[in-house]
N, C-alpha and C positions, 0 to 999 in steps of 0.2 A: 502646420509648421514644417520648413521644410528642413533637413540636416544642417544645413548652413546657418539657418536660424537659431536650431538647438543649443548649437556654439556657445554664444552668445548667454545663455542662463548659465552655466557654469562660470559661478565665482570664483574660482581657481584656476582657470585659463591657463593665465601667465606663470602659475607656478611653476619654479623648476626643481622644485624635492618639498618633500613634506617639512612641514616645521618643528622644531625641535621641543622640545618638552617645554623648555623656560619660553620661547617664544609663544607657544602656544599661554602659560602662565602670565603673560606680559600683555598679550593681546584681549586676555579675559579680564587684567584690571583697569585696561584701557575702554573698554567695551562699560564696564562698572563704572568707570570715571562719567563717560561721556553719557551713560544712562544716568546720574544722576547729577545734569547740567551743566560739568563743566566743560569748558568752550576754547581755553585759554590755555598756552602752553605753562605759564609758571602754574597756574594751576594743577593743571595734568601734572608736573614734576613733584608739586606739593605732595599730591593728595600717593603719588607710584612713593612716594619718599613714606609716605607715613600708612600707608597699607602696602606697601611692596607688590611685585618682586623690588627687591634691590638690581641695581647695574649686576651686569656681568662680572660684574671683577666685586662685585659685593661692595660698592662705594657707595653715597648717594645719589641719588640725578641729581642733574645739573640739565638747562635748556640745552648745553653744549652736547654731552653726552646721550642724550635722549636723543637729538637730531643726530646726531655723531651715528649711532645705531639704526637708525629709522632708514640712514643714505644707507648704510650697508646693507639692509635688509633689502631694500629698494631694487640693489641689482642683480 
C-alpha cells in the first residue's frame, strides 16, 4: 500500500476538529438506532425522542431539526 492509498482508510479524513461530547452522544444513538433497523427518518426522530439525546436546546426532534443539525454538522 502505498502513502496515498493510506489516505483513504482513515475515516476522519475530512474532519476539521474533533467532535464535541453531545455529538459524539448523538452519533452513538444514532449508530443504536440504525443497529437495530431502523431505516427511516421519522423513525430515527422517534426512537432520538424517546431514548435521547434531546436537541441541543433540549426540545424534542423534529425531521426539521434533525436535518437542521445534520447540514450544520455537514460543513
Amino acid at each position: 500500500m502505498t502513502p496515498t492509498d493510506a489516505r483513504y482508510l482513515d475515516p476522519h479524513q475530512a474532519r476539521q476538529r474533533a467532535p464535541t461530547p453531545y455529538e459524539d452522544l448523538l452519533g452513538d444513538a444514532i449508530e443504536r438506532a440504525f443497529g437495530s433497523g431502523v431505516t427511516e427518518l421519522p423513525d430515527l426522530v422517534a426512537r432520538l425522542n424517546a431514548t435521547g439525546p434531546a436537541c441541543e436546546n433540549g426540545a424534542p426532534w423534529t425531521e426539521a431539526s434533525f436535518a437542521a443539525l445534520m447540514a450544520r454538522l455537514a460543513d
